[in-house]
PATI-407135 format. One line per 4 residues: number of its first residue (from 1); for each residue x, y, z of N, C-alpha, C. Coordinates in steps of 0.2 Angstrom, whole numbers, always signed. Layout:
NUM) X/Y/Z/X/Y/Z/X/Y/Z; ...
***
This chain:
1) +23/+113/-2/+24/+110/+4/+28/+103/+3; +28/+100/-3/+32/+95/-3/+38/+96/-4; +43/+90/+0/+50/+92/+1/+51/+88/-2; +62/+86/-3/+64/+83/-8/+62/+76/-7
5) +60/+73/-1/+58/+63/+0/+51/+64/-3; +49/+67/-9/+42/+67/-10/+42/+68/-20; +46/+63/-22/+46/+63/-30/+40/+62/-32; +39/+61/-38/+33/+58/-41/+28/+60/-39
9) +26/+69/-38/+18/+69/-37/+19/+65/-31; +24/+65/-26/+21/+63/-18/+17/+57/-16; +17/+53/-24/+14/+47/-23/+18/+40/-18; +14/+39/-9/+19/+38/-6/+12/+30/-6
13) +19/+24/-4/+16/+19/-2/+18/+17/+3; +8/+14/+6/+10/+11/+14/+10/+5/+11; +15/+1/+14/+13/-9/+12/+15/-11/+20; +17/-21/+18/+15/-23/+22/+11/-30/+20
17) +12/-32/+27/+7/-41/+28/+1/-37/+28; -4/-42/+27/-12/-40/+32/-12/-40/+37; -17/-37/+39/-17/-35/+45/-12/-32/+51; -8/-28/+49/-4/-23/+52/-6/-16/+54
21) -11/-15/+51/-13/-8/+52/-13/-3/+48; -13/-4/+41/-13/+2/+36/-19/+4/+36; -24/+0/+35/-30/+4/+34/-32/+12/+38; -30/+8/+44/-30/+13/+52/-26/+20/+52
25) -19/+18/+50/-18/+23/+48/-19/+26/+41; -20/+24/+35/-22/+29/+31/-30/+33/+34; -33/+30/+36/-40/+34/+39/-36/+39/+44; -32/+39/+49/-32/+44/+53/-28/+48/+48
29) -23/+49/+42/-21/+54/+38/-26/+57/+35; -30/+50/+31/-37/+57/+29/-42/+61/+32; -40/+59/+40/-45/+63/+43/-42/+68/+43; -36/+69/+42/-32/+77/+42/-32/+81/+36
33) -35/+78/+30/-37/+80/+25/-32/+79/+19; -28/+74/+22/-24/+72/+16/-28/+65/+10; -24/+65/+6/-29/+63/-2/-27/+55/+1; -29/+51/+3/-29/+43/+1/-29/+39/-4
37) -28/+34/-4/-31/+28/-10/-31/+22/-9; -37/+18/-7/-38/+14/-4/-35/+6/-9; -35/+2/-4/-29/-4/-6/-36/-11/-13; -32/-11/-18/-37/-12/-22/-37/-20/-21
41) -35/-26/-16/-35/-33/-17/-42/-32/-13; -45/-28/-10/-53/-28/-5/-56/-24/-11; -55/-23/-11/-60/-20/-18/-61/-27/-25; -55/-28/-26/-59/-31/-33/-61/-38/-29
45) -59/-38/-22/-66/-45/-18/-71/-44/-18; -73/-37/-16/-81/-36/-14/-82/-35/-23; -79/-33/-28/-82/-32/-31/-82/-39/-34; -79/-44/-37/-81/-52/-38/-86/-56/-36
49) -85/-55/-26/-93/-60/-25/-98/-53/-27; -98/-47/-30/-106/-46/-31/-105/-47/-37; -101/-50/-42/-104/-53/-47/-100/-61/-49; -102/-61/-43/-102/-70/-43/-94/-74/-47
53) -91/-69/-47/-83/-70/-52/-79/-75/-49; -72/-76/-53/-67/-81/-47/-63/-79/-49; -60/-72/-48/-54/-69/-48/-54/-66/-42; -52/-71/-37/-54/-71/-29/-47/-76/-29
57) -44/-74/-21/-37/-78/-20/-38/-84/-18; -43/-85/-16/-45/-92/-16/-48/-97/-20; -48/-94/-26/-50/-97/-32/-46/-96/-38; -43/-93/-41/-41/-90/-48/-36/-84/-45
61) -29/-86/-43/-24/-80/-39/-20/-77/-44; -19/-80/-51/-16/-75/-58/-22/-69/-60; -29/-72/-60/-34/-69/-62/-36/-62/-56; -34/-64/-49/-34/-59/-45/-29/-54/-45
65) -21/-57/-47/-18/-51/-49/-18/-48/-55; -21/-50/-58/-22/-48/-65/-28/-41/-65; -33/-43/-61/-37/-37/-60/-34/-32/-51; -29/-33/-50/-28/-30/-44/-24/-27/-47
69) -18/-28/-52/-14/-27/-56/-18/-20/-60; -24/-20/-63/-28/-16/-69/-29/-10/-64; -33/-11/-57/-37/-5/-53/-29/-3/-50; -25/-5/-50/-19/+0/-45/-18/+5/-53
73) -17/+2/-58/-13/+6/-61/-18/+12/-64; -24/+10/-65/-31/+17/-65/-30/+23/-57; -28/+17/-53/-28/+22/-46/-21/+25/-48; -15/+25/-49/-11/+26/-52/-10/+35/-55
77) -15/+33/-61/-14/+36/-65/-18/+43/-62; -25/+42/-60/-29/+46/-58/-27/+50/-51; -22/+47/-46/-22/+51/-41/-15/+51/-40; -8/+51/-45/-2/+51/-42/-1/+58/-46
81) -2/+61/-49/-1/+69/-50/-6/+75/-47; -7/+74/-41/-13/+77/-39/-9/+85/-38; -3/+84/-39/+2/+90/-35/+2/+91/-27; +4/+87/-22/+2/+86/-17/+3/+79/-15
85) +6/+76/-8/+7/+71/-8/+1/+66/-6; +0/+62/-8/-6/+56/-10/-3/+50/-8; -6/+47/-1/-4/+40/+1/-10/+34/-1; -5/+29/-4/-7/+24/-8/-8/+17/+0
89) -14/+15/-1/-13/+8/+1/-11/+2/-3; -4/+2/-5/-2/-3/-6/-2/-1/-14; +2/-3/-18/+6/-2/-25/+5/-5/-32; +7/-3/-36/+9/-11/-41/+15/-14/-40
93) +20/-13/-37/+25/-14/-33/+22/-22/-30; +17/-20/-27/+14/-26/-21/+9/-30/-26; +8/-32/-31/+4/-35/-37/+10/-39/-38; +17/-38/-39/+24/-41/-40/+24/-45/-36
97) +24/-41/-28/+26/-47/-21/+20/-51/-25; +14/-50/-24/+10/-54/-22/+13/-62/-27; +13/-61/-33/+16/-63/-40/+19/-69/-38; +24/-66/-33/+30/-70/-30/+29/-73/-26
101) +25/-71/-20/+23/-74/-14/+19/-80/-17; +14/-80/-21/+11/-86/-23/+12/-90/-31; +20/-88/-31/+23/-93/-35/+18/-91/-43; +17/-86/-44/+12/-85/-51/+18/-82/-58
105) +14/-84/-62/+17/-84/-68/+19/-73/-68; +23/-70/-70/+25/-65/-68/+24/-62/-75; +18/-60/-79/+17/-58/-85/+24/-52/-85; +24/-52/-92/+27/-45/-96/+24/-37/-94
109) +18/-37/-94/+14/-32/-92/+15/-30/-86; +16/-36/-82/+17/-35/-74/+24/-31/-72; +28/-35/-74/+35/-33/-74/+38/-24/-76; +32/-23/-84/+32/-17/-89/+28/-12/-81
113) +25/-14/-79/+22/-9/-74/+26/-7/-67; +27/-11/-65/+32/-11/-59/+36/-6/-60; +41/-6/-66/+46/-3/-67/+40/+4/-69; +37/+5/-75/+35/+10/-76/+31/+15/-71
117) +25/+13/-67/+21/+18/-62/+25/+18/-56; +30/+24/-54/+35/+23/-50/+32/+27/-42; +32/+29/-39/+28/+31/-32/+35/+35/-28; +37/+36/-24/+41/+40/-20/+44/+34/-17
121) +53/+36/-19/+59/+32/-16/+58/+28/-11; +53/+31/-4/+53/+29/+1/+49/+25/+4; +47/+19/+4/+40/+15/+4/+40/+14/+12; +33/+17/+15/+34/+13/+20/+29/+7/+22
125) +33/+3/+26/+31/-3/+27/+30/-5/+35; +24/-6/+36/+19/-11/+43/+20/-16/+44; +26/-16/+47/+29/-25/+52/+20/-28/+54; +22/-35/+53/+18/-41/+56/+17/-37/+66
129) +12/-38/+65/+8/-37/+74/+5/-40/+77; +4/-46/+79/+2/-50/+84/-5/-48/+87; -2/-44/+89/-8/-38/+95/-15/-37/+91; -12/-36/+85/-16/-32/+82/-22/-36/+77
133) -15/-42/+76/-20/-46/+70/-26/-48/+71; -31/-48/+65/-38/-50/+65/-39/-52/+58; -41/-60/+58/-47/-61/+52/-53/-59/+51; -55/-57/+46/-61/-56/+43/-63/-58/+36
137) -69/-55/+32/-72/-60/+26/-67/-58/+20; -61/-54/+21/-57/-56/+15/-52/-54/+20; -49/-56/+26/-42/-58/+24/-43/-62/+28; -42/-72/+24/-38/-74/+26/-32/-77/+30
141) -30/-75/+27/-20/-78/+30/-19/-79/+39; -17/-82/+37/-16/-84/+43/-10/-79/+46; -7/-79/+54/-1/-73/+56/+5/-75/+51; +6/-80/+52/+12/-84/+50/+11/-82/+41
145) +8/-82/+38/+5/-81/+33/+7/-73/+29; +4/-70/+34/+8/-61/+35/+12/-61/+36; +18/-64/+39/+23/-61/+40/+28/-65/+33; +27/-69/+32/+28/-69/+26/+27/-64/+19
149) +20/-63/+17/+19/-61/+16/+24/-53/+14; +24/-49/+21/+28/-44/+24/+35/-45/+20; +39/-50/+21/+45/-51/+20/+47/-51/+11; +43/-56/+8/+42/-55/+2/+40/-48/-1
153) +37/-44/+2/+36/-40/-1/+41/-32/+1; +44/-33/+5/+50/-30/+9/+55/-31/+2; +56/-39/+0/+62/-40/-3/+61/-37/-11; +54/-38/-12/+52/-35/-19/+52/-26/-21
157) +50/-23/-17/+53/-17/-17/+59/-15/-17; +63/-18/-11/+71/-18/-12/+74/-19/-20; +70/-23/-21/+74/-26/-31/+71/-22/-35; +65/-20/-34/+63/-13/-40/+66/-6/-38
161) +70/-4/-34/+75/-1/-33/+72/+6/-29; +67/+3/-23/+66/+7/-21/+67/+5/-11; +65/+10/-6/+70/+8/-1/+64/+10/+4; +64/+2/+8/+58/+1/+13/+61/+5/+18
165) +57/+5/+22/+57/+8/+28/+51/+6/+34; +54/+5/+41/+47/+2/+45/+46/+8/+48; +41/+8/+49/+35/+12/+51/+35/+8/+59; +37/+12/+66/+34/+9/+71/+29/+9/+74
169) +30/+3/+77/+20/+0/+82/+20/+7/+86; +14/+9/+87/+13/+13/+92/+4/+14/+91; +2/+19/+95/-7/+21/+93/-8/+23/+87; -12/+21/+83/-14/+25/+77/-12/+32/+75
173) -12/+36/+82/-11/+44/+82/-1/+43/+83; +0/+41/+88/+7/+39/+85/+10/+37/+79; +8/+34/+75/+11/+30/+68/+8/+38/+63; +3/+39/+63/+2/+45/+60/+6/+51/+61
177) +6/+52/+65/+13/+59/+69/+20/+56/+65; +22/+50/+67/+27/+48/+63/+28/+50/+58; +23/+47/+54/+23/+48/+46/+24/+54/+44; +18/+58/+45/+19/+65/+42/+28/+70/+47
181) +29/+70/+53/+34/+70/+54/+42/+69/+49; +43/+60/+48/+47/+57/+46/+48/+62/+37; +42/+63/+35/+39/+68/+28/+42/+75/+27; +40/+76/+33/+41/+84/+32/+34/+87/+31
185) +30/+84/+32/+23/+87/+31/+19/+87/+38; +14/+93/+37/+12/+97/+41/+5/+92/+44; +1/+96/+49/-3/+92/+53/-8/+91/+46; -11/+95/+44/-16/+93/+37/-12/+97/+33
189) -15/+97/+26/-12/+96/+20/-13/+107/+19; -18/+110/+22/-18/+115/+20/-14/+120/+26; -9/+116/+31/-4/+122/+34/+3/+120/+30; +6/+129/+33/+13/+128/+29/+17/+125/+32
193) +17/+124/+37/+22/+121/+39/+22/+115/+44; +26/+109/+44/+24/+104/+49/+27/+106/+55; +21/+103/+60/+22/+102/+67/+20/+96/+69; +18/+95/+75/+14/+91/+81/+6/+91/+79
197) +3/+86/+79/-2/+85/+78/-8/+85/+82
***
């Protein structure tokens, strides 16, 4: 079922500012039965305050890419060969932006991975949304904040030689239809062929 915009084991990334709406749309992909992987900067939050750590972005932001940097590249390895396309919430690509976005020291590791765990040519990216946006216990930033964010990291996939693409505002089941659509991939992962969803 996978066509030629699906190199690498079909490992596709969603990125973006916060609060755009990945999360939303990756949940409406895997209700179709397609494989996900959830975005590792909330994860290694929840998993810091429960044990009291400060590799948290508001504390220690080398130390938080450094382990956002560790969990992408195990998600990485564990779910980019599944034989089947596999949407990623966010990259070690976005370990880079973030790198840059807050002006951090840009180790040799980081650099070595970027190039090395490669994902499928075509990244798509979730424009800053107004409408949409909401803080909660880990995301901070401010709008202004994310749209930067977005930019920065738009420009850093451009340089690691891969080629952004926006994903348009619409209902969750809209963005969804788009994606797999724009793919070539079918409503869920076990028909042969893509349709309408």
């Amino acid at each position: 079922m996978l066509t030629h915009r699906l190199p690498h084991g079909g490992a596709i990334v969603l990125s973006g500012g916060p609060g755009a709406g990945k999360t939303s749309l990756l949940q409406a992909l895997a209700g179709l039965g397609y494989l996900t992987v959830t975005e590792s900067g909330r994860a290694v939050i929840r998993q810091q305050r429960a044990l009291a750590g400060d590799a948290l972005p508001w504390r220690n932001r080398q130390a938080f890419a450094a382990a956002m940097l560790d969990r992408d590249r195990r998600q990485y390895r564990r779910y980019s060969r599944r034989g089947g396309p596999v949407f990623f919430d966010r990259g070690v690509v976005d370990v880079l932006g973030y790198a840059r976005l807050e002006r951090l020291r840009e180790s040799a590791t980081l650099r070595w991975a970027a190039r090395r765990y490669r994902y499928a040519p075509e990244v798509l990216m979730l424009p800053p949304w107004p409408d949409i946006y909401r803080h909660d216990q880990e995301r901070k930033q401010t709008l202004a904040e994310a749209e930067r964010t977005f930019q920065v990291l738009w420009d850093t996939y451009l340089d690691q030689g891969y080629r952004p693409l926006l994903v348009p505002r619409g209902t969750i089941r809209e963005r969804r239809d788009w994606v797999l659509s724009h793919l070539g991939l079918a409503c869920s992962p076990i028909h042969d062929a893509p349709g309408k969803c």
